[in-house]
N, C-alpha and C positions, 0 to 999 in steps of 0.2 A: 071220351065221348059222352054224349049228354041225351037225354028226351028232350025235344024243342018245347015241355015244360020248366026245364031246370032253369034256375033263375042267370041272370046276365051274369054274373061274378062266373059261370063257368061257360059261357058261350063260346068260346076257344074249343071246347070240347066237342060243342054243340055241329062243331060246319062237318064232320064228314057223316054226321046221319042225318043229314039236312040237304035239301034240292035234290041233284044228281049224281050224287056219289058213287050209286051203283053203278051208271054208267060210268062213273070215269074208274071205276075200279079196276076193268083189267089193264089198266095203264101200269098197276102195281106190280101183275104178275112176275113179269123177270126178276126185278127186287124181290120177291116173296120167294121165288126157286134160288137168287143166289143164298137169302138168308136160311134157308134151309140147310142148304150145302154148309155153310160155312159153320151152323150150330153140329152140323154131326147128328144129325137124329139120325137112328137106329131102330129096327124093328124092337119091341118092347121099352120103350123109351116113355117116360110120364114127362108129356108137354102143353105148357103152359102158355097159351095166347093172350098179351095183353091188350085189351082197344081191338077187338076182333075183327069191328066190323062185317062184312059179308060173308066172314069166315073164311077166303082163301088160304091165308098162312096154317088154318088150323087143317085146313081141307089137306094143303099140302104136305103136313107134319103127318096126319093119319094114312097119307097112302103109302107113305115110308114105313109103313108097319107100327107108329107109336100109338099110345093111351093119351087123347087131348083132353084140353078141357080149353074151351073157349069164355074170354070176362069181356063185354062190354056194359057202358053205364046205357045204352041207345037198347031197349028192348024193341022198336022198328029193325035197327039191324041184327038184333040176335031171330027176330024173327028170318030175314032175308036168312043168314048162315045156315039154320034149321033148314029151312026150304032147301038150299044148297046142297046142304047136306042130304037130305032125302034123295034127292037129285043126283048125285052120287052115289044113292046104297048105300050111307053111313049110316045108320042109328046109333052107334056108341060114341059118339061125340059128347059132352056136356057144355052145356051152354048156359051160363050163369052170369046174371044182371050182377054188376060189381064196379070199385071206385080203383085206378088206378094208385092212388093214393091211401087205399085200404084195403088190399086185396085179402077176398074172403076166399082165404086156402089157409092150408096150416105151413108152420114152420119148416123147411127143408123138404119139401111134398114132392119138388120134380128136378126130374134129371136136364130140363131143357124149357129155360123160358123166354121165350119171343117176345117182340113188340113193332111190329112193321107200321112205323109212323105212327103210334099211337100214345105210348106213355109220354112220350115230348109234349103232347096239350094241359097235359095236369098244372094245374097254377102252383103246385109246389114240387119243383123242383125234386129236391133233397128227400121229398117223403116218397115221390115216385120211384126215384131211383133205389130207396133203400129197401123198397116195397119187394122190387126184383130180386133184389138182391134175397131177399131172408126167403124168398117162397124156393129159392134153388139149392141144392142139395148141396154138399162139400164136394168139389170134385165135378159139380156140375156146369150148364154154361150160362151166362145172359147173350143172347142176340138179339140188335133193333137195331130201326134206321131213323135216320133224323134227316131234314133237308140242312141241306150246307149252308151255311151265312154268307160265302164266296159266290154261289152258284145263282139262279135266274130266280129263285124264293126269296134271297138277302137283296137281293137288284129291284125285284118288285115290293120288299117290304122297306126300300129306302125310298122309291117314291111314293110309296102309302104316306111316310112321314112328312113330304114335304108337302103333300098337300092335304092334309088329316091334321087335325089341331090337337089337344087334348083328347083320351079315351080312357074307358072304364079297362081297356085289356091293354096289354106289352104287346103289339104284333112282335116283336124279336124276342119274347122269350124263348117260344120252342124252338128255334135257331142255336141256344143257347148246346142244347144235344147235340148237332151239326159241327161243335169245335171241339176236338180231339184231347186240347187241356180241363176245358170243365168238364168233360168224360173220363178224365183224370183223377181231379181232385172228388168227385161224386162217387165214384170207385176205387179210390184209393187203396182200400184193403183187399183189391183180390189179388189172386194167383199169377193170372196172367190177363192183360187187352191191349187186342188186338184193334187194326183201324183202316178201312180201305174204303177211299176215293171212289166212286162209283155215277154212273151216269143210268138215269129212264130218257126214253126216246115217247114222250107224248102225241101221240098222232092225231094231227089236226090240219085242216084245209090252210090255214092263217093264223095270225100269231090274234088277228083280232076274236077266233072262235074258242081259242086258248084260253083268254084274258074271261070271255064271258062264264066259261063251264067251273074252269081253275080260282079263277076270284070271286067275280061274281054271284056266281050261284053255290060252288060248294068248295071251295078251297079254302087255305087257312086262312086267307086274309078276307073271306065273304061276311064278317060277322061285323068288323067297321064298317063294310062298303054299304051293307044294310043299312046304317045308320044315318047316312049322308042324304040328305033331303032335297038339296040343291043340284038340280039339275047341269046346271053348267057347271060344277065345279067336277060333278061325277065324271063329263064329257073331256075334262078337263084331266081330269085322275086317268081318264082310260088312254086318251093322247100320248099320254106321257110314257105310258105303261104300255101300250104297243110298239114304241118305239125301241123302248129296252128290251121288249119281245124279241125284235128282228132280229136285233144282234145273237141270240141264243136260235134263230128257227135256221132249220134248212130241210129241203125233204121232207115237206110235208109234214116236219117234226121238231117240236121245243127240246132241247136236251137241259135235262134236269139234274142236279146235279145235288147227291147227298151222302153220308157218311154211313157206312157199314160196320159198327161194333159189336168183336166177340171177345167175351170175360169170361175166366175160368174162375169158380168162388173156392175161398178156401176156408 
């Protein structure tokens, strides 16, 4: 995640502290209580939020009794978290401006480090994940969720490409966290990971209010759709892409579909 000063090479980072995010944020919570669940936080536990955001997952991790410390690079959202957190009666939370790609903690420092959609934006790969990997203790866990390349984010970033020419960003890099084998070979030297199939249920009137909040204004594919200047091709882009909506809406709801990874460091 980014300040909407950071330059375009990292604009991928830039869409969830960008538009509407906070409203679309409690879309996240179920995903934020399974990944809880599944890292095993414990009362006294030192955990580590990457890409914080609004701060739910850290919000979550501390009322399980743990020691958080929340990084994003977006100082608008480490603001929002603060507020949250006051808002909850937490002041022992830490909230520290920080690069997924450079995280400013020390070596082995917590017993439990998070990333609920967030490390997946870093333009490199291999340093984010190694980034996880060195701040967790031996014996410790990594949890994060990635959008699935199978599910309605790979659907809508196939017809991004077919009608998007050339770009300064990979819309399917962060997808790249979503496939089970490059979570693999990117973690190849731990203990144990784990990998579970998961579904959010987006609540929205229509797949066409979806497309506006999700793409448009603050989802991961919002930072190409900004770029497109041409009116009919946009109208043309969104056509396509409500269509592929339908097929995932029912009930008032998109079902989203993304991968839940837990690794034990050794």
């Amino acid at each position: 995640m980014t300040d909407s000063s950071e330059s375009g090479d990292r604009s991928a980072r830039h869409v969830w502290s960008a538009g509407r995010y906070p409203a679309m944020a409690p879309n996240m919570l179920p995903a934020i209580a399974r990944l809880i669940n599944a890292a095993g936080v414990d009362p006294g536990n030192r955990v580590l939020d990457v890409g914080c955001g609004t701060g739910n997952a850290a919000l979550t991790a501390r009322r399980s009794g743990a020691d958080v410390v929340g990084i994003d690079l977006a100082h608008g959202m480490l603001e929002r978290a603060r507020d949250n957190a006051s808002l909850a009666g937490y002041d022992d939370i830490d909230w520290v401006a920080g690069d997924a790609e450079t995280l400013p903690v020390p070596d082995d420092a917590f017993d439990v480090v998070l990333s609920n959609f967030g490390h997946v934006f870093a333009p490199d790969s291999t340093r984010a994940g190694a980034e996880l990997r060195r701040a967790t203790r031996t014996g410790g866990r990594v949890c994060f969720t990635a959008w699935s390349p199978n599910g309605v984010v790979g659907d809508l970033t196939a017809v991004l490409t077919d009608h998007v020419g050339s770009s300064p960003d990979d819309p399917w890099s962060h997808l790249q966290w979503g496939d089970p084998d490059f979570v693999r070979e990117q973690f190849a030297d731990v203990a144990a990971c784990s990998f579970q199939r998961r579904l959010l249920e987006f609540r929205y009137a229509t797949p066409h209010h979806f497309w506006r909040e999700f793409a448009e204004e603050s989802g991961p594919l919002s930072p190409i759709l900004r770029r497109m200047d041409d009116d009919e091709a946009r109208a043309a882009l969104r056509r396509d892409a409500v269509t592929v909506l339908e097929e995932w809406f029912g009930d008032n709801a998109i079902r989203v579909e993304y991968l839940q990874v837990r690794a034990v460091i050794e």
